[in-house]
N, C-alpha and C positions, 0 to 999 in steps of 0.2 A: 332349772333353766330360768335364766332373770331377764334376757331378753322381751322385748314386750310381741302382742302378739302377731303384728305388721312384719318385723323382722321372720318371726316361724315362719309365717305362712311366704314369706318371700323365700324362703329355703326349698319349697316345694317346685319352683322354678328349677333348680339343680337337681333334683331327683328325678330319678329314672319310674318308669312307672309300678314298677312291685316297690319302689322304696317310698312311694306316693302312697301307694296301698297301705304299706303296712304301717307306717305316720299318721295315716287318714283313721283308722283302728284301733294303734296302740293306745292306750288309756294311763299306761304307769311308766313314771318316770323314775330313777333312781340314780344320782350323782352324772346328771347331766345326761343320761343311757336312757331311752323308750325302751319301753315292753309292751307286749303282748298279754292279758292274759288268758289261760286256756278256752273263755269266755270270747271274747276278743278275735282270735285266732278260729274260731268256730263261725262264729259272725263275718270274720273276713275272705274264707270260703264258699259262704251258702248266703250271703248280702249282697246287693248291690252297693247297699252304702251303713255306716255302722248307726246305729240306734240310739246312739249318745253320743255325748261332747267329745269333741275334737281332738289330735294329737294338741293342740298347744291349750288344750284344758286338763291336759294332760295333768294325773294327783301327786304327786311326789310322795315318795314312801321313805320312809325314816329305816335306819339298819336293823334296827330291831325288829321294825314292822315288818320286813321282805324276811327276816327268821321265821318269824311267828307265821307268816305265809307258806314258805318252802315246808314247816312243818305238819302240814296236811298233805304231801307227798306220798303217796304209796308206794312200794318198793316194788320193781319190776314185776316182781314174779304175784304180786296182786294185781297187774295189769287186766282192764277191757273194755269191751267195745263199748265202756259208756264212762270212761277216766278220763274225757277234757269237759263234759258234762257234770260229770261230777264234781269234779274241783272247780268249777264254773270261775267265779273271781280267786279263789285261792290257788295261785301260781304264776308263773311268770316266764316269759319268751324272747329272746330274743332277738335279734333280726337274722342272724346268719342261721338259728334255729329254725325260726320263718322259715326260710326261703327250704332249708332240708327238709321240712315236713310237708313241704310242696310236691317238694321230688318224690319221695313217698307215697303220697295221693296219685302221682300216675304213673306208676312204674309197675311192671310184672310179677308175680309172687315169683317167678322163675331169676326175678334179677334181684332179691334179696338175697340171696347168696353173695352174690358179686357185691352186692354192699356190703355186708358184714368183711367180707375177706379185703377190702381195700380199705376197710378202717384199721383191721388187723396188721399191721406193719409188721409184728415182729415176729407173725404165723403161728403164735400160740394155743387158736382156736376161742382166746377170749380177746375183748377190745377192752382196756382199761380207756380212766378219764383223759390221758395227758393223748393217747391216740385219738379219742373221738375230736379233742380239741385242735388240732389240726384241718376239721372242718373251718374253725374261723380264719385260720389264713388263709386256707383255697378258695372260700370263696367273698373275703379280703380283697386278694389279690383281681379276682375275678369281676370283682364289681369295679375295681380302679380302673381295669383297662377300659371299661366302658362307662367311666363315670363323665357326666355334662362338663364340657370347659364352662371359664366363665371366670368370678370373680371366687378367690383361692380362699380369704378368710370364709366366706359363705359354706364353700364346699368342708372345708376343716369343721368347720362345726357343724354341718351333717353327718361327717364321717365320726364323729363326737356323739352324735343322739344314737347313729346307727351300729356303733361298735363299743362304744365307750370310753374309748383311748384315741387322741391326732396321730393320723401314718401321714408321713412325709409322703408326698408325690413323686420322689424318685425312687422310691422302696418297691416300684414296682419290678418282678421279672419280665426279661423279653428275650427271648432266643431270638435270632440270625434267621430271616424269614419267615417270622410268626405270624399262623396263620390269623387273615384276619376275618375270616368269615365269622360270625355269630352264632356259639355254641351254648347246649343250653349248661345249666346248672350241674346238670348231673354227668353233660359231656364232661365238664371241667371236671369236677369229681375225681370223674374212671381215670383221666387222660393224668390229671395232678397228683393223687394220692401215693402211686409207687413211685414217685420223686422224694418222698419222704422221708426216705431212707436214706439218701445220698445228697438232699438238701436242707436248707437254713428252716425249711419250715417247720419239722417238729422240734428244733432248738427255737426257735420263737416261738411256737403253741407253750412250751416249756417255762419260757420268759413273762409271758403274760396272765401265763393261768392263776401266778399270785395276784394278777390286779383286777379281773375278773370276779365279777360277783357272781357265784350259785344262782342255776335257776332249775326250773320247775324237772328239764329232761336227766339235765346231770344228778341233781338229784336223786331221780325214778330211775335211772341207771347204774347209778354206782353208788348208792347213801348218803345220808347226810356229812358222814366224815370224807368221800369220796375217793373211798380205799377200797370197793368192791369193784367186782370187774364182770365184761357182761357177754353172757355166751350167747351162742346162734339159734337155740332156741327161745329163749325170753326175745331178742331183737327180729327175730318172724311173727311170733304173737302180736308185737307191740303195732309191727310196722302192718300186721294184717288188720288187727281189730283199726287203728287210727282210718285204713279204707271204710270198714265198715261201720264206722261212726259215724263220718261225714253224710257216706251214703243213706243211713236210716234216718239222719236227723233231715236229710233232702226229702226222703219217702214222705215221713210222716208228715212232714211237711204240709203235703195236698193231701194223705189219705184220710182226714179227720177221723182218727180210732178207727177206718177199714183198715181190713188185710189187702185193699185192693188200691192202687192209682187209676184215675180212666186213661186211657188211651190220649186224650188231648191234653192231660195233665204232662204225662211221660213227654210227650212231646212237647211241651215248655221249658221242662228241664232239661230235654236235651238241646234245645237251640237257645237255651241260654248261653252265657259269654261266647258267642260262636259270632263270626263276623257278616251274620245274613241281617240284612234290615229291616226285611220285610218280611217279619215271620207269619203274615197271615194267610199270605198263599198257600203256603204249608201246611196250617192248622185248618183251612178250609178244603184245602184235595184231601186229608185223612178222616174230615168229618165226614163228608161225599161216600169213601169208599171205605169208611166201616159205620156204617146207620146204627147198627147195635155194639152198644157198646159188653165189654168183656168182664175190661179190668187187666191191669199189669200187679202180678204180685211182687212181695220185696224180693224174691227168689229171682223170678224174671230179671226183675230189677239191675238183682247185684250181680247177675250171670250180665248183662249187656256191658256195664261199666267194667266188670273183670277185660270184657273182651275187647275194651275201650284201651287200657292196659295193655296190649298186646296188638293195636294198631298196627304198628310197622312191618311188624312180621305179616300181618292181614293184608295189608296193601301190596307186598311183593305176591303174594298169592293172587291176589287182585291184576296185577298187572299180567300175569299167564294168563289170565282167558283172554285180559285185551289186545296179547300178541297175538295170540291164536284167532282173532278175530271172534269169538263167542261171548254173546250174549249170556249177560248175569242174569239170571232169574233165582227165585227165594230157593231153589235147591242148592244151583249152585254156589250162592251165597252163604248157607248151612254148612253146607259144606268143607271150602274154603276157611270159615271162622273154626270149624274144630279142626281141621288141619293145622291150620298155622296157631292156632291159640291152645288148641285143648278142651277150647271151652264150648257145649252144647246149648245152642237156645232154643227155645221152643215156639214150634210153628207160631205159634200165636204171636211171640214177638217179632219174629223176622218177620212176618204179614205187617205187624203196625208197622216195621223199619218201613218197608218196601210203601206202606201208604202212604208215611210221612214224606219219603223222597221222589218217589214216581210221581211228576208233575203230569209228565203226558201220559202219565195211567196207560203202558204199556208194558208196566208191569216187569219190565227192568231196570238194573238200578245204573245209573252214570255214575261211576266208582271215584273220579277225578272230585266230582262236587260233592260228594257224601266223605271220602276223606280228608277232602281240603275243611270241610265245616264241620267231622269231627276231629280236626286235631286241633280246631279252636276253642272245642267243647272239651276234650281232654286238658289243655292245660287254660282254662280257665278263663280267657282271654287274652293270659300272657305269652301267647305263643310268638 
């Protein structure tokens, strides 16, 4: 990048805000293309802001150097819940990787399925490289239709740091009534990926994967020669441990070496990125109405965010009692979460839910304001 660094950060103006993000984090640059690395992308989950220099102090890596990096890659099937830790600075991400490893962090174990089989185009039961790489055009495409107007050389040379290669601005698709509501990442996904078959996109994924450089995931999935191919068990493992990484590396976070978080701590993390301002009213009704403190274990823990996971389904269950006119209480809160999720929490936890939301300590829960501020807590703040 030889621009100086007035011009970068004037580019920041034409980004969207996950593309802010992930500029604000990325650290490695490579033939004009930011990265991420696993370090990076760890950081720009569980950060408010990154802990070093800036996307336009961004290090430039030589070809040899991003070899000698992808080579500390472990092959899927040595994949766990502590491989973005592990390779800390040895590896590299990027941006349309980003944004899939997002989707990832809040989707259902039950919808890993449905991903694996929508990368799987040709119904084989495995996803080769040239299938996975059809993520970069869908969500290519996906970012163009929502990309900032403005002045067109600025945005080409984002679209330059953020993909690596200039797409024309008329390269985008539009159907005859497209909707234009605002869909997420992994709407576009489900909604794009069986067009694949019968569209330009996987002859473009095809066309660019020669100019594409190797990174850290393509690698872990298909090898260094990028001849192997990756089945639905190694892509459950991969996509389960990456929840539970995030999630530990949050725990430990506050537990300094306990097995336990307090109660006020859980409750920071969960009105993190969430869009309430004033989180002290909050953390002062839960201190009120739990004096002794417990302790949330990582178990609790990882059972609340599973169930975080499985929101939507929660909330239509939600909405039956409020047809029915019925008052939520911690039972039937309990309830409702293992119906529609599966997933069991334990009294102790629904009690902190119920203390942290029950303002007027009546000891039900208003389902509109706990769901509206966790679906901001689920994806991040990028909702």
């Amino acid at each position: 990048v030889t621009e100086n660094r007035s011009d970068l950060e004037d580019l920041h103006l034409y980004a969207t805000p996950r593309e802010q993000r992930f500029r604000r984090f990325a650290s490695l640059e490579f033939e004009g293309q930011l990265y991420m690395t696993p370090y990076d992308f760890i950081q720009a989950v569980t950060s408010d802001e990154p802990k070093r220099k800036q996307f336009y102090n961004a290090k430039t890596a030589r070809e040899n150097e991003l070899n000698q990096i992808l080579m500390e890659t472990p092959p899927v099937w040595k994949g766990s819940s502590k491989l973005f830790r592990n390779l800390n600075e040895k590896g590299v991400i990027s941006y349309t990787e980003y944004l899939f490893l997002l989707c990832i962090l809040t989707k259902p174990h039950a919808g890993f399925r449905i991903a694996f089989n929508m990368f799987d185009t040709d119904g084989n039961e495995m996803v080769d490289k040239k299938e996975f790489l059809v993520l970069q055009e869908i969500f290519r495409k996906k970012n163009e239709k929502r990309e900032k107007r403005g002045d067109e050389e600025k945005r080409a040379m984002l679209r330059l740091q953020l993909y690596g290669y200039h797409t024309p601005t008329n390269s985008v698709l539009k159907t005859e009534g497209e909707d234009l509501v605002p869909r997420s990442y992994w709407d576009t996904l489900r909604r794009s990926t069986s067009q694949a078959l019968f569209s330009d996109l996987a002859e473009r994924a095809d066309d660019i994967s020669s100019s594409l450089s190797d990174t850290t995931l393509l690698v872990h999935f298909f090898g260094k020669k990028g001849k192997a191919e990756l089945n639905f068990e190694d892509f459950y493992r991969f996509m389960d441990n990456l929840q539970t990484e995030v999630l530990e590396i949050e725990f430990l976070s506050y537990s300094n070496g306990m097995n336990t978080i307090s109660e006020e701590d859980f409750a920071h993390i969960l009105l993190r990125y969430t869009n309430v301002e004033n989180t002290s009213s909050y953390l002062e009704n839960m201190r009120c109405s739990i004096p002794e403190e417990k302790g949330i274990t990582f178990e609790e823990f990882r059972s609340f965010f599973q169930f975080l996971n499985n929101l939507e389904d929660f909330a239509i269950a939600m909405q039956m009692y409020n047809f029915a006119s019925r008052s939520i209480g911690q039972d039937e809160f309990k309830r409702a979460v293992y119906v529609a999720t599966g997933v069991k929490l334990s009294p102790h936890l629904v009690n902190t839910v119920f203390k942290i939301f029950d303002v007027d300590r009546d000891d039900q829960l208003s389902y509109k304001e706990f769901i509206g501020i966790m679906k901001d807590r689920l994806n991040r703040g990028f909702r």
